[in-house]
TORLUMZA-302785 format. One line per field, with one value per residue (C-alpha): residue number from 0; x, y, z. Coordinates in Angstrom, 3 decimals. Example, Ala and Ser with C-alpha at 12.3 -4.5 7.8 and 13.67 -1.06 7.14 Angstrom:
BEGIN
seq: (0, 1)
c1: (12.300, 13.670)
c2: (-4.500, -1.060)
c3: (7.800, 7.140)
//
This chain:
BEGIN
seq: (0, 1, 2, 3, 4, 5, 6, 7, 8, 9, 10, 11, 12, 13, 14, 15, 16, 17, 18, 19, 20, 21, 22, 23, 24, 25, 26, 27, 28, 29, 30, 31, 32, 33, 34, 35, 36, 37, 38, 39, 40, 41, 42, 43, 44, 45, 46, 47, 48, 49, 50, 51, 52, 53, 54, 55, 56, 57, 58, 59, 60, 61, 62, 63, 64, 65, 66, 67, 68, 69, 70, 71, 72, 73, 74, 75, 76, 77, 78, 79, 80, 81, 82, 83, 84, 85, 86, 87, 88, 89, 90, 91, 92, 93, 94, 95, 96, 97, 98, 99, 100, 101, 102, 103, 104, 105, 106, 107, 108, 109, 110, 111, 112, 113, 114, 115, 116, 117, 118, 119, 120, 121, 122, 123, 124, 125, 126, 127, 128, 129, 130, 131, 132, 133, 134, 135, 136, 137, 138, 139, 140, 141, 142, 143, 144, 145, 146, 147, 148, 149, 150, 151, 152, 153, 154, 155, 156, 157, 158, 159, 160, 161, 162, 163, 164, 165, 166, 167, 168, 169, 170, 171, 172, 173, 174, 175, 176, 177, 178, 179, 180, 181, 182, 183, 184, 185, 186, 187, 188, 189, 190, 191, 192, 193, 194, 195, 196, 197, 198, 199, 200, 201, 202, 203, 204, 205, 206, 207, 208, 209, 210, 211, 212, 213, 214, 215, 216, 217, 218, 219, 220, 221, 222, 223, 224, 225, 226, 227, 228, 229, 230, 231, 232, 233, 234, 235, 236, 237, 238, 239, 240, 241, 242, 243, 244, 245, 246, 247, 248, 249, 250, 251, 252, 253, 254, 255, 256, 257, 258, 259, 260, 261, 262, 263, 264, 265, 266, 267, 268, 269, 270, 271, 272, 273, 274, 275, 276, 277, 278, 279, 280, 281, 282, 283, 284, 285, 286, 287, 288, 289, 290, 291, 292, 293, 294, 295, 296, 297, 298, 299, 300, 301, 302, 303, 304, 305, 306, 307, 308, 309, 310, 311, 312, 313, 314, 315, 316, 317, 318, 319, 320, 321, 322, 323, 324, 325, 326, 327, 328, 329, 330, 331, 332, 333, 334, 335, 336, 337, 338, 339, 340, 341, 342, 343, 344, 345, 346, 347, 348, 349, 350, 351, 352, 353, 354, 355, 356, 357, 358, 359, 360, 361, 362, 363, 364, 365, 366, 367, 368, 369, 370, 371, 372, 373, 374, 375, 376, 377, 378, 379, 380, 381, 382, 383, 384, 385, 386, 387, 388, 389, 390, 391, 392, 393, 394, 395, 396, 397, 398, 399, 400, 401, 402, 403, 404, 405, 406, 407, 408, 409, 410, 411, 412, 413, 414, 415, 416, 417, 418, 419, 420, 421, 422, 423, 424, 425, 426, 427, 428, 429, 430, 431, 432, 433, 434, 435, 436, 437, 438, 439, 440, 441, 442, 443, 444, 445, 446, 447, 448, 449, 450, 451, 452, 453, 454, 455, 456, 457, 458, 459, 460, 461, 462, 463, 464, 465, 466, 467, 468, 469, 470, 471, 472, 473, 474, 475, 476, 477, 478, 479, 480, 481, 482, 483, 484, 485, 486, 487, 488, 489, 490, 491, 492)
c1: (35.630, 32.323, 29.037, 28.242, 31.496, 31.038, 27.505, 28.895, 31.278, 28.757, 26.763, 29.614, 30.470, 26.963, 26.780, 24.777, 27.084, 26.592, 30.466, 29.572, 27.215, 24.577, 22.749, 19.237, 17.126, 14.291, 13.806, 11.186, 13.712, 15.362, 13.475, 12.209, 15.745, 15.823, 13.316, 14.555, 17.942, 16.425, 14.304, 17.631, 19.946, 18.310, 20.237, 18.970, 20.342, 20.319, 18.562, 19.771, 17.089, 16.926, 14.641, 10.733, 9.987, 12.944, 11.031, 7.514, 9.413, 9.907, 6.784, 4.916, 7.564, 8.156, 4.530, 5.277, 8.205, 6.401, 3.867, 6.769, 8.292, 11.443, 14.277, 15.276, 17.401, 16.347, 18.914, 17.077, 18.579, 17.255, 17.911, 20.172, 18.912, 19.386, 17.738, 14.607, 12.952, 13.139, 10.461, 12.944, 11.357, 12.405, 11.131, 8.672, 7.545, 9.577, 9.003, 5.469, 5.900, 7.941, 5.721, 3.033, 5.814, 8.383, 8.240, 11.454, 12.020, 14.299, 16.234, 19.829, 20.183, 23.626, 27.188, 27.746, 24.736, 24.701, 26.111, 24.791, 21.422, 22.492, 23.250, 19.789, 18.404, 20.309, 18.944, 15.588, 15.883, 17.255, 14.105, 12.536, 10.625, 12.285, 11.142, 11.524, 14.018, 14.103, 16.748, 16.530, 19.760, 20.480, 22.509, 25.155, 24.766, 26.837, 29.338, 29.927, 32.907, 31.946, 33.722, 33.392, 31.956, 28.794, 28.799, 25.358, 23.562, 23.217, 20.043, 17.583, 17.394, 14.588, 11.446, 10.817, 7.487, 4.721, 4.816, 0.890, 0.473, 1.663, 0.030, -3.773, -2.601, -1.455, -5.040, -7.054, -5.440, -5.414, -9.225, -9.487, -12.245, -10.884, -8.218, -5.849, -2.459, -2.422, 1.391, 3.951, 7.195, 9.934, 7.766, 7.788, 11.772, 12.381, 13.070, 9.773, 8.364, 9.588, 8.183, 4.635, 4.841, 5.163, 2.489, -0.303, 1.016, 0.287, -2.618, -4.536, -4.606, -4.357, -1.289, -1.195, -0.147, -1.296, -1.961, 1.253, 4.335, 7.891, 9.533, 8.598, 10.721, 9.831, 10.444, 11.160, 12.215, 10.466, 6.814, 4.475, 1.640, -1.232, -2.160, -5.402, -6.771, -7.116, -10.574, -13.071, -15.511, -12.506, -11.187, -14.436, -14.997, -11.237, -12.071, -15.613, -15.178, -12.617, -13.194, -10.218, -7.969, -4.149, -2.128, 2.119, 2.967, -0.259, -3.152, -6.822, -7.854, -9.398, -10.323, -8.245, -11.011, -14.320, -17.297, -21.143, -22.505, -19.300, -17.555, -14.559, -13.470, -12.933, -12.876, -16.177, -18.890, -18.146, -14.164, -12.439, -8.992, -6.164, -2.994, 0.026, 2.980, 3.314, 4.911, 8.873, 8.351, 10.081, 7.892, 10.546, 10.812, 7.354, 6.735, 9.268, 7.431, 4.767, 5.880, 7.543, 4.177, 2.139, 5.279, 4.967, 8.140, 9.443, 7.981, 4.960, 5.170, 2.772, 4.430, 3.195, 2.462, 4.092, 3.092, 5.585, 7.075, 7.923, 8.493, 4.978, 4.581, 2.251, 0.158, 0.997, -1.822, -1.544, -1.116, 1.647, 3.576, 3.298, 5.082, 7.886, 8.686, 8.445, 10.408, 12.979, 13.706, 17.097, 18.581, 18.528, 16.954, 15.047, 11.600, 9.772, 6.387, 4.396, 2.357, -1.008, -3.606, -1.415, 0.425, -2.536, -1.648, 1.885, 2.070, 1.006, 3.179, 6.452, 6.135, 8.090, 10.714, 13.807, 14.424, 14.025, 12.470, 9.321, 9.001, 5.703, 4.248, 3.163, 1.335, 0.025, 0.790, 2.170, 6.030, 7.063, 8.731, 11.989, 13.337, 12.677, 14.531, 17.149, 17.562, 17.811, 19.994, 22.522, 22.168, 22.390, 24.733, 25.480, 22.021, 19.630, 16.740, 13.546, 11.650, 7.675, 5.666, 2.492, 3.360, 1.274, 3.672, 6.726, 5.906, 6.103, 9.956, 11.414, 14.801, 15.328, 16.537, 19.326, 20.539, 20.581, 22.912, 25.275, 25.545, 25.630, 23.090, 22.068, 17.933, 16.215, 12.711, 9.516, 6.997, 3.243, 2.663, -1.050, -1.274, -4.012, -4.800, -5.898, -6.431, -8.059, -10.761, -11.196, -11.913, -14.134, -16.217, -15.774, -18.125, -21.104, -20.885, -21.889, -19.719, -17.683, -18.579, -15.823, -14.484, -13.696, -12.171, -10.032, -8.566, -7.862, -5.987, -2.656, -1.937, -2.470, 0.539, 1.749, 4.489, 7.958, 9.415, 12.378, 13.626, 12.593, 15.138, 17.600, 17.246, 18.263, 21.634, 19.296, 19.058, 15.871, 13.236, 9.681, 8.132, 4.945, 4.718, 5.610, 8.476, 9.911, 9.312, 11.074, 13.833, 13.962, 13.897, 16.591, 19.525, 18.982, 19.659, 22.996, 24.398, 24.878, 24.184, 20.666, 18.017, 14.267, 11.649, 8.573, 5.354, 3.221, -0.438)
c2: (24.144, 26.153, 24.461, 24.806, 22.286, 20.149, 19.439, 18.552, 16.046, 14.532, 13.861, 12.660, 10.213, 9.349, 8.774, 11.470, 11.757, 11.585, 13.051, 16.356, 19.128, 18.998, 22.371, 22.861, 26.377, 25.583, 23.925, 22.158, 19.927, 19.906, 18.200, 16.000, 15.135, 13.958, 11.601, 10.102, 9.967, 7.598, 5.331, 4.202, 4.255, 3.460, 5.917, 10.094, 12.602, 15.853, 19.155, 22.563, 25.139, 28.651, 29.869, 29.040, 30.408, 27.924, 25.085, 25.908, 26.018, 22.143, 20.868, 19.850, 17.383, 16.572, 15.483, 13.012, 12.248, 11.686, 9.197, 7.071, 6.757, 8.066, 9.219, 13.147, 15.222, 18.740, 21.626, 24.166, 27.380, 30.438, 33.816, 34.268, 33.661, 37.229, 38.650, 36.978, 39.489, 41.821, 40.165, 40.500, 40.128, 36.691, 35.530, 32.701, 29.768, 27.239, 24.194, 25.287, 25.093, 21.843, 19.758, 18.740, 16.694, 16.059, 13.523, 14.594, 18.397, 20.338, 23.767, 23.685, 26.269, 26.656, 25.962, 23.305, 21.229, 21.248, 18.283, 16.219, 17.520, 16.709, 12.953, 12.085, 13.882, 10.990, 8.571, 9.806, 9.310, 6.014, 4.761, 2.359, 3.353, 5.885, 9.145, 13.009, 15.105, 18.625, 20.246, 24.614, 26.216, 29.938, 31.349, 32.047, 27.910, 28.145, 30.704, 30.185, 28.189, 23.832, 20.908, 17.911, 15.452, 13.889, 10.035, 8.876, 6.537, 2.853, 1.510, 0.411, -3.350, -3.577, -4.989, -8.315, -9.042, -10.842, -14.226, -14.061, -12.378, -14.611, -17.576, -15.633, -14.942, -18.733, -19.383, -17.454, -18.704, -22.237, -21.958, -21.534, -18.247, -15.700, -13.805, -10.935, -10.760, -6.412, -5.385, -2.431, -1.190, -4.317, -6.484, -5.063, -6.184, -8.874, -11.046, -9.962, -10.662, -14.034, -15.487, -13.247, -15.971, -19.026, -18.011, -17.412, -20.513, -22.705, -21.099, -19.543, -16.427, -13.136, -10.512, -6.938, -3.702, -0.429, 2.060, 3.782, 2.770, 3.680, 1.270, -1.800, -4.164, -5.251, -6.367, -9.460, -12.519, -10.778, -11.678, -9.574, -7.751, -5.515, -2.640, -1.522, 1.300, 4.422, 4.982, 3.916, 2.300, 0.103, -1.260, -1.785, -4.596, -6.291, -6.000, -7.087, -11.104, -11.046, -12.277, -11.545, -8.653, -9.633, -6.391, -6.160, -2.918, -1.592, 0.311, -0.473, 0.326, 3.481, 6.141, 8.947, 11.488, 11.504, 11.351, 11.592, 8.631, 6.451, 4.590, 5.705, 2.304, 0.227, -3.114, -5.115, -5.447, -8.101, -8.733, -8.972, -6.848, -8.916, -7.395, -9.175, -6.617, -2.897, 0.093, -0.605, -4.302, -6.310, -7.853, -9.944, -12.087, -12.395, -13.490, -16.142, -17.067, -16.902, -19.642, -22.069, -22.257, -22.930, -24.991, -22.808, -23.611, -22.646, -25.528, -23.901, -20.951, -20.486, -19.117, -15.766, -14.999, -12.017, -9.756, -9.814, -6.497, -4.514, -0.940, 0.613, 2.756, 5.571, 8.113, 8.400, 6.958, 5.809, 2.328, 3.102, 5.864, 2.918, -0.170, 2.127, 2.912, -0.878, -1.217, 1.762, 0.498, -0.370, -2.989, -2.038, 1.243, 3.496, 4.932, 7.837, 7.752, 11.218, 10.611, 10.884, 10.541, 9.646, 6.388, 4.638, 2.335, 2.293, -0.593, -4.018, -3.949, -3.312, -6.686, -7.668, -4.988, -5.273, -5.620, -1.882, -0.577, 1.865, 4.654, 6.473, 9.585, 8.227, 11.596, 13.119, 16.358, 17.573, 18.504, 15.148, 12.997, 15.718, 16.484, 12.150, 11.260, 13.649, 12.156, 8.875, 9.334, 10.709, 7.719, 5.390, 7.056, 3.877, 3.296, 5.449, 6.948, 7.448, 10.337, 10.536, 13.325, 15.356, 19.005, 20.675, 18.787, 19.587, 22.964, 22.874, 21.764, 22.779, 24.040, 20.312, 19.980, 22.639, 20.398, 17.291, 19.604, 20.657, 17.626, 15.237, 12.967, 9.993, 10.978, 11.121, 12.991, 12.460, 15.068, 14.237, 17.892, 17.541, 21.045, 20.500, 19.815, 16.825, 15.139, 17.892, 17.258, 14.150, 14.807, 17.085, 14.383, 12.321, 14.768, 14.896, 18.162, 18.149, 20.039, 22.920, 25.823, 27.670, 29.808, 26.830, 25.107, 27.964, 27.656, 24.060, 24.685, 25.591, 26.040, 29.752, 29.938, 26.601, 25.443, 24.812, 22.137, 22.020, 25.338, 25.146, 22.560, 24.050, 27.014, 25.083, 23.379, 20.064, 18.878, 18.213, 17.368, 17.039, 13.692, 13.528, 10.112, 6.645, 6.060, 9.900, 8.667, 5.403, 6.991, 9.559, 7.053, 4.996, 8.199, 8.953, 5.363, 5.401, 8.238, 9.670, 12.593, 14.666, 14.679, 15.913, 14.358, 16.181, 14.161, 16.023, 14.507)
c3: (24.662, 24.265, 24.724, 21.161, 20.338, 23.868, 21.944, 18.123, 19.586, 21.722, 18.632, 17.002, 19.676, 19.915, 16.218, 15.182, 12.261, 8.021, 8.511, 6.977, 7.382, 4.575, 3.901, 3.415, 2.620, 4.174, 7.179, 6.215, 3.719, 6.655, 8.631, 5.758, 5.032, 8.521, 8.638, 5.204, 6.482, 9.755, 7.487, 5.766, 7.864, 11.196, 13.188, 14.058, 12.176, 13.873, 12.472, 13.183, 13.159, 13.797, 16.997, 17.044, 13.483, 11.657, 14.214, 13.195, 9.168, 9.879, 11.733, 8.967, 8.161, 11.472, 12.484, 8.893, 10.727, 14.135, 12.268, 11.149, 14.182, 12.817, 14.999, 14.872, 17.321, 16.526, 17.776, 17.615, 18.705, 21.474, 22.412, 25.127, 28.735, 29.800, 26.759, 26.651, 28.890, 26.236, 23.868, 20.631, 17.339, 17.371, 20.943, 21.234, 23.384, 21.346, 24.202, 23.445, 19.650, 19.658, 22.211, 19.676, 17.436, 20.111, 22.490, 24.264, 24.817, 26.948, 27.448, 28.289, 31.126, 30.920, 28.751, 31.616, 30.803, 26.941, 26.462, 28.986, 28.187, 23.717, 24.955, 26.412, 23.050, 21.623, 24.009, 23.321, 19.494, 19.500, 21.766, 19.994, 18.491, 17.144, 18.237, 17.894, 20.368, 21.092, 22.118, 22.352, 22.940, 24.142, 22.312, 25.410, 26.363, 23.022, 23.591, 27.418, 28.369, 28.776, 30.501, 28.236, 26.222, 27.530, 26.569, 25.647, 27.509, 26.932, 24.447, 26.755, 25.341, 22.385, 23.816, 22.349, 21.865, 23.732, 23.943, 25.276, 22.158, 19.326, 21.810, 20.894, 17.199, 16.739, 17.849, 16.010, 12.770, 13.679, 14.405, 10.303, 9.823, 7.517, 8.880, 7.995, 9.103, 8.957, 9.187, 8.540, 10.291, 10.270, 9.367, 5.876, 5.589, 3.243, 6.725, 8.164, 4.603, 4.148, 7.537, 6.769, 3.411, 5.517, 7.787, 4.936, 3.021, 6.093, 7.429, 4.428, 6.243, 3.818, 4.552, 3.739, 4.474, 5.856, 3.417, 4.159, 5.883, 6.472, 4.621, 2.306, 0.938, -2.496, -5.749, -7.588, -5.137, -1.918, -1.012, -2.655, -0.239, -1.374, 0.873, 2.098, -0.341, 0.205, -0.595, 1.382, -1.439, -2.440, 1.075, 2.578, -0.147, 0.191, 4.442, 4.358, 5.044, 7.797, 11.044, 13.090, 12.016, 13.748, 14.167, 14.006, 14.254, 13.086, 13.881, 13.318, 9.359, 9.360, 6.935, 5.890, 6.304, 7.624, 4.728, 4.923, 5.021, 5.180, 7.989, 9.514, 10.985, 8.127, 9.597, 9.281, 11.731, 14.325, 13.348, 15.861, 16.022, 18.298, 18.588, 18.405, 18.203, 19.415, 17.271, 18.373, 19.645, 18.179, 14.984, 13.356, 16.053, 16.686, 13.399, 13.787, 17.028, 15.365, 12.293, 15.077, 16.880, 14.063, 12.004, 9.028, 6.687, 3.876, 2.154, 2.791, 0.920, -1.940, -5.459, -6.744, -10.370, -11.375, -14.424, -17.237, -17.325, -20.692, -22.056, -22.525, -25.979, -26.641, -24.646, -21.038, -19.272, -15.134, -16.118, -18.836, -15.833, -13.875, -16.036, -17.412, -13.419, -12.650, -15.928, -14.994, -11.485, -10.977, -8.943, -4.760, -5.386, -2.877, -4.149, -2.076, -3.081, -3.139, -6.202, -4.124, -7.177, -10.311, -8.369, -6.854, -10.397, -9.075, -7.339, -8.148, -11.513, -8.892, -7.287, -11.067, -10.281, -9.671, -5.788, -4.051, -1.125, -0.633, 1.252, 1.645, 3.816, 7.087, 8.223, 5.149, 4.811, 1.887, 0.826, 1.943, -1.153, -2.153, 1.739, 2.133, -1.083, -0.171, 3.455, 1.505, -0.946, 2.179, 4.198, 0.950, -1.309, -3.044, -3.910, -6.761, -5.411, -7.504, -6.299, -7.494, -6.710, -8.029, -8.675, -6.008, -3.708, -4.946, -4.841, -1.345, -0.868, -3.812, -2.147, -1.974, -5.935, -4.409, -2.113, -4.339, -6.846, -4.008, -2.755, -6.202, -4.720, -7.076, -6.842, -10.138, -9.322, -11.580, -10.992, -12.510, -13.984, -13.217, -13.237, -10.748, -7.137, -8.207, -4.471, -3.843, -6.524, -5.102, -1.441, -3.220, -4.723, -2.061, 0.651, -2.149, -2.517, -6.284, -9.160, -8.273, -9.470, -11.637, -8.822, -6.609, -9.389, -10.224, -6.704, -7.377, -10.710, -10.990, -14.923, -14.594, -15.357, -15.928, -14.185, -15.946, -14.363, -16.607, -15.638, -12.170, -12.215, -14.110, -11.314, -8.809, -10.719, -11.624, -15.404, -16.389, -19.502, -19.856, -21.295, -23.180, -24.468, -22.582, -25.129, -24.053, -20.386, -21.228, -22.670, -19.614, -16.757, -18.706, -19.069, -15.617, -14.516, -16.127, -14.856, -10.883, -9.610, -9.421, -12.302, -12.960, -15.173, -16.051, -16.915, -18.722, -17.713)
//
């Protein structure tokens, strides 16, 4: 046994296993695929990357990754030991490069230690919360002879949660000033969701979610939350009453971006910010806690009017994308959600979809949706997966329709053929810095040439079309629901 196999049977044993290899040509869908992979199955998957330029291919994804607390054991392969002196082409300070989105990194110094170092990788990535391992191999750790299998260490037990805590929460809604219950990670699950309902039928208090987070159960039957906006000029008015902010899982609102002139915190003067359960604690059972101590039942739950949902007709406006999607979703999907300007109309109409859950970009940068819904649709391969994304984005991970085709994954990607950088426009607007002028705009536009989605697709073994009207888009979203296997729909905006 070389340390190369002492390592894949560790993984194996640890379960670090979809049971296959699953190719990617860029390791930035790698990495993506990864992260995508955790959210739905709750386990790592493990990356393979090649030396510090393949790493620095997959950090953009990774730091997404990183922000979701999603666990990752990265392989990521080295020169030999003895011929890193010479300063090959390929040589780099890959600890160096992998530090900023790894909270575990080592270097295996020899065959010997490979697989004892690849189980505390393991360990690392099943932390909780999940978290991002790096593990850089020389390339003669591989080839030299091994001993064994290294057997991976025993989960720490989950931290529970505070019982302090939920004491000062239970307060501070019993005391009756406006509060908001702010919450994301498991306490998005339809569990987490149904005592969140009990808790704001018995105390008043509101509920909602971060602007972006992991994973969200929703969907007919499942408590419906609103999120804090994204732009500043709409959140500050939905934040400005609160008194007490409680936090599960959460961080304090803040802005995206910095503007002139506009806060970063978003959180009203004088509210005060208690929280009640740490990134990884356990928020489930607080909540529970949480309902006991105040005896909030399910009696208590208030019913929510849900919009009437029908197939929308004519032009293709935002709020027409968004009810044929709610329409179009099928039972138990999975929907990645890139659509950074076109979907902000997405989702209040999906509280009246079927049940699904929603996966957004925790970190922001760009590329995200394809490598996610890819990850996904591996972990979940008896579930569809809707895939939206704006067409600057999915420029960036394209190789990822490739890997749906080789691998007959069930994801049916809509790209919004803006044909602009339309975020881009906004953050524009949003630093007052007037109109821009034509050559600034030129950089923003990218319909010179236009981008064929259809045989973009069709280049990477995909079928697609292109809709122009909502009945087209209905029609669209309906084929690709009743077959499997990977499809593309264009939106022409």
């Amino acid at each position: 046994m070389n340390g190369a196999e002492s390592l894949v049977r560790t993984l194996v044993a640890g379960d670090v296993s979809v049971m296959r290899c699953v190719l990617g040509l860029f390791e930035g869908v790698v990495t993506g695929c990864a992260d995508g992979y955790y959210r739905m199955a709750g386990k790592p998957a493990s990356t393979l990357l090649h030396l510090g330029p393949g790493l620095a291919n997959g950090l953009a994804n990774l730091h997404n990754a990183k922000k979701a607390h999603s666990g990752i054991v990265n392989i990521v392969g080295q020169h030999a030991t003895y011929h890193i002196e010479y300063n090959a082409p390929l040589t780099s300070d890959i600890e160096g490069i992998a530090r900023p989105m790894s909270a575990w990194v080592r270097t295996s110094p020899d065959a010997k230690s490979v697989a004892r170092d690849g189980a505390a990788a393991i360990a690392a990535a099943r932390s909780s919360p999940g978290q991002i391992a790096t593990l850089i191999l020389p390339a003669d750790t591989a080839w030299n002879e091994a001993e064994s299998v290294a057997q991976v260490p025993t989960d720490s037990q989950r931290v529970s949660y505070s019982a302090k805590a939920v004491e000062e929460a239970a307060r501070v809604l019993k005391g009756g000033e406006q509060t908001l219950l702010l919450v994301t990670g498991k306490a998005l699950t339809d569990e987490g969701l149904k005592l969140a309902s009990q808790i704001a039928g018995k105390t008043g208090c509101k509920v909602m979610g971060q602007t972006y987070n992991p994973r969200m159960a929703r969907g007919r039957g499942r408590f419906s939350i609103d999120r804090i906006p994204y732009v500043i000029e709409q959140a500050l008015p939905i934040l400005k009453d609160f008194k007490h902010i409680i936090l599960v899982e959460t961080a304090d609102p803040v802005a995206f971006f910095a503007y002139p002139n506009k806060p970063s915190l978003l959180k009203p003067a004088g509210c005060e910010v208690h929280r009640m359960v740490e990134a990884g604690e356990n928020s489930v059972a607080a909540l529970q806690a949480l309902a006991d101590t105040l005896g909030a039942k399910t009696v208590d739950v208030k019913p929510q009017a849900l919009a009437e949902l029908a197939k929308p007709t004519g032009a293709l406006t935002h709020a027409s994308i968004a009810q044929a999607i709610a329409y179009a979703i099928p039972e138990n999907a999975i929907v990645v959600d890139e659509s950074i300007t076109t979907g902000r109309a997405f989702f209040p109409p999906t509280a009246a979809a079927a049940p699904h859950d929603w996966l957004q970009n925790m970190g922001g940068s760009i590329g995200f949706s394809t490598p996610v819904a890819t990850g996904a649709a591996v972990a979940c391969p008896d579930r569809k997966v809707i895939c939206m994304v704006g067409d600057g984005s999915a420029m960036y991970t394209l190789q990822s329709l490739w890997t749906q085709a080789r691998e007959k994954l069930d994801v049916t990607t809509v790209v919004f053929a803006n044909r602009t950088y339309q975020i881009l426009k906004g953050e524009f607007a949003g630093v007052d810095a007037g109109e821009p002028g034509r050559k600034a705009l030129d950089m923003l536009n990218i319909d010179n040439p236009a981008l064929d989605w259809v045989s973009l697709a069709k280049g990477m073994g995909v079928e697609g079309v292109s809709v122009k009207t909502a009945d087209d888009f209905n029609k669209a979203l309906a084929d690709a629901n009743k077959q499997k296997g990977p499809r593309l729909i264009e939106v022409a905006m």
